[in-house]
C-alpha positions in Angstrom: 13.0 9.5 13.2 11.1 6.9 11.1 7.3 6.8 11.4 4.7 4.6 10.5 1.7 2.9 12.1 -0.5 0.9 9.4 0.8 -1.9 8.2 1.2 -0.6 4.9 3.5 1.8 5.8 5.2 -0.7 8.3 5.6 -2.9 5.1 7.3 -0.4 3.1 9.2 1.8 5.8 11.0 -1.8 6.9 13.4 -2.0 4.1 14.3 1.9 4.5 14.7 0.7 8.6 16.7 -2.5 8.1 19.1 0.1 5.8 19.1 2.4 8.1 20.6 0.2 11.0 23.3 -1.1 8.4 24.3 2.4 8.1 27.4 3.3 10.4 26.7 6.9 12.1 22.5 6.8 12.4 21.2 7.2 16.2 18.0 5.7 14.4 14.6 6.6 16.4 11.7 4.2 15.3 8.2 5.4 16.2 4.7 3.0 15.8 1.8 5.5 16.6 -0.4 2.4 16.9 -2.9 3.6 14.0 -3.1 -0.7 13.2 -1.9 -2.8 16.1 -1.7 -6.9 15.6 -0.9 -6.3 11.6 1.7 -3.9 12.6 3.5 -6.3 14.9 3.4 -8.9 13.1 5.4 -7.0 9.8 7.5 -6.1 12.7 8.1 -9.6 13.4 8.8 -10.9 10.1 11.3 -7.9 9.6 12.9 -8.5 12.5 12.7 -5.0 14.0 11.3 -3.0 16.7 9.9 0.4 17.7 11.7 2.7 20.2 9.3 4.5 21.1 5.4 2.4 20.6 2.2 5.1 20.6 -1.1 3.7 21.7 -4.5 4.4 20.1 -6.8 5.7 22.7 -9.4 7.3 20.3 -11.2 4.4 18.9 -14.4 6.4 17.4 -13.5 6.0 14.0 -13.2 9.9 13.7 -10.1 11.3 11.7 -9.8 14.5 13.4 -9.6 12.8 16.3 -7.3 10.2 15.9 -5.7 13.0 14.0 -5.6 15.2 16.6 -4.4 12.5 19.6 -1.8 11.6 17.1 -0.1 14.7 16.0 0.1 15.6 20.2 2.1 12.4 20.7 4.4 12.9 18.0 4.7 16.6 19.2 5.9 14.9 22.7 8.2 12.8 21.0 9.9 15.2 18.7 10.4 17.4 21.6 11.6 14.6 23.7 14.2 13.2 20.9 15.1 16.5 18.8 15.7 14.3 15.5 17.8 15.8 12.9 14.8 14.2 9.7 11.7 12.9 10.0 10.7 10.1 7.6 7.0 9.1 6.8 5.8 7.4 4.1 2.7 7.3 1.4 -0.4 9.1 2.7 -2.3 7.9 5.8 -3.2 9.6 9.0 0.1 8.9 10.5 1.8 9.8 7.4 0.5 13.6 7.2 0.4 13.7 11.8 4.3 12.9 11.7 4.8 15.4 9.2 2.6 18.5 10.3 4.6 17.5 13.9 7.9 18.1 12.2 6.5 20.9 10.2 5.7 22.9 13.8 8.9 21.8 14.9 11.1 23.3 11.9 12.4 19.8 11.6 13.6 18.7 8.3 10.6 15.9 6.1 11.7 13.4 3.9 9.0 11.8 2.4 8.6 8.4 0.6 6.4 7.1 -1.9 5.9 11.0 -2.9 4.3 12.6 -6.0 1.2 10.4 -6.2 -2.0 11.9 -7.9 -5.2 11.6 -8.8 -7.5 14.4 -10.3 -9.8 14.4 -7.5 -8.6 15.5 -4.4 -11.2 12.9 -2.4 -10.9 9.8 -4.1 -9.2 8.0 -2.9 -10.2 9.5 0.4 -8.9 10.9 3.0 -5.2 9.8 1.5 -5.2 11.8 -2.1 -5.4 14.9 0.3 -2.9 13.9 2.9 -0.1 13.3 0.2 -0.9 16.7 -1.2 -0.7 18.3 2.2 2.9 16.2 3.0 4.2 17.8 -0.2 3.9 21.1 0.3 6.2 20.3 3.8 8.3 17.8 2.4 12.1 18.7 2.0 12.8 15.5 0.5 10.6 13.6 -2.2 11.4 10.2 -3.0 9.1 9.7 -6.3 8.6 5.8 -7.2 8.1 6.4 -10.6 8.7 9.1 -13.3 5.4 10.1 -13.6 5.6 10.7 -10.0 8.7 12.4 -10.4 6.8 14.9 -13.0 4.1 15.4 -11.0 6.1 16.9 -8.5 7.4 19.2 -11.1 4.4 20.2 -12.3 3.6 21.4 -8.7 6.6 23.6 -8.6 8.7 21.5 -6.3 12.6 21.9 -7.3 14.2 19.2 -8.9 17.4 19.3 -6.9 14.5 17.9 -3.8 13.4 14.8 -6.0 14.6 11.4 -6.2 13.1 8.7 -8.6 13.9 5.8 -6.1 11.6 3.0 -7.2 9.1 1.9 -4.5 10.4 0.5 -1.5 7.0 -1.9 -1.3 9.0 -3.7 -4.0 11.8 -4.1 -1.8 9.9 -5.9 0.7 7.7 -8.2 -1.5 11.4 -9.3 -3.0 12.6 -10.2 0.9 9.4 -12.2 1.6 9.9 -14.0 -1.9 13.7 -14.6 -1.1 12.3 -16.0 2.1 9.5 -18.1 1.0 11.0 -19.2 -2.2 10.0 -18.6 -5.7 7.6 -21.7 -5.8 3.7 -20.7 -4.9 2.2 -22.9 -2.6 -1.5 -23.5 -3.1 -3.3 -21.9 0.2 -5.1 -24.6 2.0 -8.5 -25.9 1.1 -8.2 -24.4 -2.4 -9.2 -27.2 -5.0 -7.5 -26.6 -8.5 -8.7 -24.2 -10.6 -8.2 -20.8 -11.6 -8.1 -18.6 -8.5 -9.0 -15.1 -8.6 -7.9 -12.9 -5.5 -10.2 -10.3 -4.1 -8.7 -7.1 -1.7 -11.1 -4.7 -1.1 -10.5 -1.9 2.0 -11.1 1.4 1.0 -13.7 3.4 2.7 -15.5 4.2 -0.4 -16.1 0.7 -0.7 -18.0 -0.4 2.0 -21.3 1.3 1.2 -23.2 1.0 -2.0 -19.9 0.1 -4.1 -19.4 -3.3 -1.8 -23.4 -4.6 -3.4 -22.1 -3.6 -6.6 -19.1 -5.6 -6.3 -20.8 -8.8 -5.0 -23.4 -8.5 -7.6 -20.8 -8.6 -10.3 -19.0 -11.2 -8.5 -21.5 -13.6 -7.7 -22.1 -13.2 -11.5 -19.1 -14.3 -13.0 -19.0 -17.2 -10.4 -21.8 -19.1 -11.8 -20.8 -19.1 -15.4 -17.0 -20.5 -14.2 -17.2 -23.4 -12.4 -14.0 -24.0 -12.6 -13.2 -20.7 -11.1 -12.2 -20.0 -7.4 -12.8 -16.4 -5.7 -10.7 -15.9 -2.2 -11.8 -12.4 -0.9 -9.2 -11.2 1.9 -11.2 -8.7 3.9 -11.1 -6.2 6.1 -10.4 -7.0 9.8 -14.0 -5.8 10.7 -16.2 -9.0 11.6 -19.2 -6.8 10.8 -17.6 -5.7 7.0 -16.5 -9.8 6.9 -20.3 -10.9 7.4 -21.1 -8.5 5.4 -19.6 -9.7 2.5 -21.3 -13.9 3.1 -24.4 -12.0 3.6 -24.0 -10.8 -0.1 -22.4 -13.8 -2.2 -24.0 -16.0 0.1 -22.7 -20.0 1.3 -20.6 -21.0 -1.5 -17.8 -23.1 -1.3 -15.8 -21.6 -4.4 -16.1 -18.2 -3.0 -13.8 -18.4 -0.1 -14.1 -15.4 2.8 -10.7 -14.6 4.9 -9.6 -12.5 7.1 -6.8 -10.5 6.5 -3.6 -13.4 6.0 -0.1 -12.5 7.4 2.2 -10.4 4.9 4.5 -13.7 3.9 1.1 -15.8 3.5 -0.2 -13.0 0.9 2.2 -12.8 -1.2 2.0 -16.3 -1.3 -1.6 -16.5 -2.6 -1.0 -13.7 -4.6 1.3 -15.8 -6.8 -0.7 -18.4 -6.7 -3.9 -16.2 -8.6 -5.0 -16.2 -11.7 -6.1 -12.1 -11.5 -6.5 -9.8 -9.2 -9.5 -7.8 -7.7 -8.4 -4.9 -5.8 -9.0 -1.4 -4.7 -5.8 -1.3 -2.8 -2.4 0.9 -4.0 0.1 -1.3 -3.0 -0.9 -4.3 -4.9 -1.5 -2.2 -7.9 2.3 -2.2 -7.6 3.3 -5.7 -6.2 0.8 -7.6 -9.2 2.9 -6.5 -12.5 5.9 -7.3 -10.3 4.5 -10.7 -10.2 3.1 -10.7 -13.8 -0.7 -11.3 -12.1 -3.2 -9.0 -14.4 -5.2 -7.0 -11.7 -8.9 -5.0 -11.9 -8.6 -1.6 -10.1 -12.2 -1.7 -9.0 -12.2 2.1 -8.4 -13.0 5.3 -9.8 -9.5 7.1 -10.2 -6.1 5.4 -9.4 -2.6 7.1 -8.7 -0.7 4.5 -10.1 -1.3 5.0 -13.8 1.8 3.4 -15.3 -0.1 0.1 -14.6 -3.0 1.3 -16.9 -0.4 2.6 -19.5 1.8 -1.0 -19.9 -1.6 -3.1 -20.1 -0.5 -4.5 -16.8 -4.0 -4.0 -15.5 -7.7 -2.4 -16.2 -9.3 0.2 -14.5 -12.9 -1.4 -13.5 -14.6 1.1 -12.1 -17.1 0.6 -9.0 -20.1 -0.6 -11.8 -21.4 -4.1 -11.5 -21.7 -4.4 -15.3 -18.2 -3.1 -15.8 -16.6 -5.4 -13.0 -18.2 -7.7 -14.8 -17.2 -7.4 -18.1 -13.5 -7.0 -17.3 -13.6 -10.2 -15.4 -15.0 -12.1 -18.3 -13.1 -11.1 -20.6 -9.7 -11.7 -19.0 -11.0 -15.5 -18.1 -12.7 -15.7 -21.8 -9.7 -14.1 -24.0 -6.1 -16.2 -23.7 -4.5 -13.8 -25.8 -6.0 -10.8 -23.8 -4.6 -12.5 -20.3 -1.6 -13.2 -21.6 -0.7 -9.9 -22.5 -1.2 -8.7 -19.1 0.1 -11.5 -17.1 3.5 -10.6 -17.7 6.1 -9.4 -15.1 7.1 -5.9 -15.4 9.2 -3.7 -12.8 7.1 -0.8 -13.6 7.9 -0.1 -9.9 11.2 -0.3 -9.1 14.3 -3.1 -9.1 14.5 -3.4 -5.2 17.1 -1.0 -4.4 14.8 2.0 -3.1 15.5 2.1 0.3 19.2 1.9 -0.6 19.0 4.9 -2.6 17.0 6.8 -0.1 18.9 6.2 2.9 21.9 7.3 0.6 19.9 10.6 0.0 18.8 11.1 3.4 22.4 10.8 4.8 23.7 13.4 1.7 21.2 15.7 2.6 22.1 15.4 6.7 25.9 15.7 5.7 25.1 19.0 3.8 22.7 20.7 6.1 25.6 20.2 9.2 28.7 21.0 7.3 
């Protein structure tokens, strides 16, 4: 049973799916809890797969605990129902720590992918630095991305024989949608030349104070460039999205989106000149793409990007945001040395490796 309900996780649990159906001997059980809904189909659609069994979200408070709570009672209801042999999540979200506290009560074997992530605090990033802890002490399985991740594990106590460097399967998708699209960026529409930096921001922690601090900075650095293009991709919340023209105001170089389908993001993504982001996975799909990228947060659990100068940890400080910025579109030689491609996360061959794993590990525990 495979699990997943943000897009995130749809992104990165499709390659391990599409392996799993090519794999002779899987009854394969696919589950959407329905934790994102229109983003979730429409990775679903450009994978070409579908859910057997498709939750619904009833609890729309914004509460965890109780879209915790509804979830992990519907997963409860379908592991009862299907009596899988392993259940998959991935990374860190709700969904991710519900499907595996379900198994958990259930005595049903975890694997879990994208393991091994840390950061020092246990609430930032928050609430997802303590679900991955939480999915590692019930894990049976840990597919680490990285070597770091791998050691963290370690360092935790977890035996070796239950770890897996795999690479990160988000590579394996960004590498279909590239094969798809081509390797020639497209411009995205109404975006004169220029340098075009690419702003992401969704994190919780950064749509209070942190978001002002960001604009400030922003706006900033768009007046001394004029030749410099900002396209924020927001949140889906039209509130959060007015938000954000409230605060840089009506200017035509700094562009406001809603969130773009997956193939059309990776498109503009290679079409940037640097990246602002507090988001995980493209902490992992910029070096892949040799795009420099600005962590604008506090802590991030992706470090090798910080150790191979593929990227700068800005920090949530308008003065800081703004002097990384500057300097990467003031210093050629400092760009340059970030913009370069590095497979700091893997080679695209994860989900191969961990549906070989998984079907070891099922072989062993039925003998």
């Amino acid at each position: 049973m495979v699990i997943y309900g943000t897009r995130p996780e749809a992104i990165k649990l499709a390659p391990v799916i599409k392996q799993f159906q090519e794999t002779d001997g899987v009854r394969l059980i696919v589950v959407n809890t329905g934790q994102h809904d229109a983003p979730v189909n429409e990775i679903q659609r450009l994978f070409e797969f579908r859910p057997d069994i498709q939750l619904s979200r009833d609890d729309r408070s914004g509460s965890i605990g109780r879209w915790q709570s509804e979830v992990l009672g519907k997963l409860d209801r379908a592991m009862e129902q299907e009596s899988p042999d392993i259940v998959v999540v991935q990374g860190d979200t709700t969904t991710a720590v519900s499907g595996a506290l379900a198994g958990f009560y259930r005595r049903i074997p975890l694997a879990h992918v994208e393991a091994g992530l840390r950061t020092p605090s246990i609430t930032e990033p928050f609430p997802e630095e303590a679900n991955r802890r939480t999915i590692s002490l019930l894990a049976d399985i840990h597919f680490a991305p990285t070597r770091r991740a791998y050691d963290a594990l370690i360092g935790e106590g977890v035996p070796a024989s239950r770890v897996t460097v795999t690479g990160n399967t988000g590579i394996d998708a960004m590498r279909y949608v590239i094969d798809r699209i081509g390797a020639t960026a497209r411009r995205h529409e109404g975006v004169p030349a220029g340098r075009m930096v690419v702003v992401t921001l969704h994190r919780r922690e950064n749509q209070a104070r942190t978001l002002d601090e960001i604009a400030t900075a922003l706006r900033s650095i768009r007046d001394g460039y004029p030749d410099t293009y900002f396209m924020c991709v927001s949140h889906p919340n039209p509130e959060l999205q007015q938000r954000w023209r409230d605060l840089v105001g009506a200017e035509a170089r700094f562009t406001i989106l809603a969130p773009l389908p997956y193939e059309e993001f990776i498109r503009l993504l290679i079409d940037a000149h640097l990246i602002i982001t507090d988001s995980g996975g493209i902490q992992e799909e910029a070096p892949s793409i040799g795009k420099p990228v600005l962590i604008v947060r506090n802590e991030t659990e992706r470090p090798e990007v910080l150790e191979n100068n593929a990227g700068v940890l800005a920090g949530v400080d308008a003065d800081r945001i703004e002097a990384c910025v500057r300097r990467l579109l003031d210093d050629a030689q400092t760009y340059e040395s970030m913009a370069k491609v590095r497979d700091l996360y893997g080679d695209g061959r994860a989900s191969e490796r961990i549906v070989k794993d998984v079907m070891g590990y099922l072989r062993i525990t039925h003998a």
